[in-house]
Structures are given as C-alpha cells and as structure tokens.
C-alpha positions in Angstrom: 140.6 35.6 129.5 138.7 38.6 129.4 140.5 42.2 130.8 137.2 43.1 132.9 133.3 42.9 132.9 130.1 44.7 133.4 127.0 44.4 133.8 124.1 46.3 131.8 121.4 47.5 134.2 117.6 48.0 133.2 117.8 51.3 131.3 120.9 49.8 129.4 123.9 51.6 131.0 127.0 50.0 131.9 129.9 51.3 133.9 133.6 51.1 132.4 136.0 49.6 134.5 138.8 51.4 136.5 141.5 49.0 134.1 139.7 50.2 130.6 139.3 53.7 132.0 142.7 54.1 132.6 143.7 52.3 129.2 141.3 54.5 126.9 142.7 57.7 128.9 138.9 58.8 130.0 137.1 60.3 133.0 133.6 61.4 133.8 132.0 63.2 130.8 133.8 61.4 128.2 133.2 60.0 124.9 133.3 56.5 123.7 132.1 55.7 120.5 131.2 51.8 119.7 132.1 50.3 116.1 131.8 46.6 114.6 135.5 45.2 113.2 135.2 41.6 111.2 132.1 40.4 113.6 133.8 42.3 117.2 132.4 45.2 118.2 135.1 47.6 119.4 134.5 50.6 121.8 137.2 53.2 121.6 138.1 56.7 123.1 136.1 59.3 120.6 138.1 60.8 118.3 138.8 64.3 119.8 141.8 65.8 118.6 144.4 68.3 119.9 145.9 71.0 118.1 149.3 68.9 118.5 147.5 65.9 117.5 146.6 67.6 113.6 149.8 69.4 113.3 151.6 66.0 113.2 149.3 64.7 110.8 149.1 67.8 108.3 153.0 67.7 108.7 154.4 64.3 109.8 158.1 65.4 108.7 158.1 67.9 111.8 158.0 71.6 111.6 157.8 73.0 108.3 160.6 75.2 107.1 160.1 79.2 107.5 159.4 80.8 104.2 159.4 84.6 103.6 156.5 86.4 102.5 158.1 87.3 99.2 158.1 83.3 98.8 154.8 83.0 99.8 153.4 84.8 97.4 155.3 83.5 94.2 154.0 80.0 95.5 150.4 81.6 95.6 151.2 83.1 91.5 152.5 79.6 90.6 149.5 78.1 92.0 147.0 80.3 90.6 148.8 80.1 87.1 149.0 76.3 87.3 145.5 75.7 88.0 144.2 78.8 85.4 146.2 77.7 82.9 144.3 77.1 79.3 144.2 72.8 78.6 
C-alpha cells in the first residue's frame, strides 16, 4: 500500500504530501534531490549539513580531548618529520 500520491501537472511539477513532508523534515524552499537504488528511484531530503551534523562525523567518539599548544606543535614537528623524512 502506498504512503501517499500525487499527481504531476502539465509543466511537470508535483506537490509532496503533508505525510512525506513531515517525514523528510521539509518546508517551502527546500531541497529534494531524486536518485535510482536497484531499479527504485528514491527522493530524499538534500544533503545540507549542520555544523553539529560534521562534528559528529569528523569525531564520532565525542569531543576530542584538550591539548595544549606546546602539544600541538610537537604533533605538527612529528608530522612534518614523518612525512619529510628521506625513503
């Protein structure tokens, strides 16, 4: 049974439905973007991330630990020597 329908007019425009609105999390002006899975296609909130959104994927333990600056910069001098280093 399908969750809703619409109906595509004459310049090819369809309106989402109050239920898939509310599922995808969008309101006037926003972004869907349409994709093809294994024969289906798929329409899906665009990707538009928060600054919450890429801190939990650049550091998916949680907050990363406080380093000083004197710590900082011996990471920076093992880096550089690591990656100048003669092969």
């Amino acid at each position: 049974m399908p969750l809703a329908q619409s109906k595509l007019t004459a310049q090819g425009q369809i309106s989402v439905p109050a239920e898939i609105r509310k599922r995808l999390g969008v309101g006037p002006g926003a972004a869907l973007e349409w994709d093809e899975e294994g024969g289906r296609i798929v329409v899906r909130r665009a990707g538009r991330f928060t600054s919450a959104d890429v801190h939990r994927a650049v550091f998916p333990g949680g907050r990363p630990k406080t380093r000083t600056l004197a710590e900082l910069k011996e990471g920076l001098r093992r880096s550089v020597r690591t990656r100048r280093a003669r092969r």
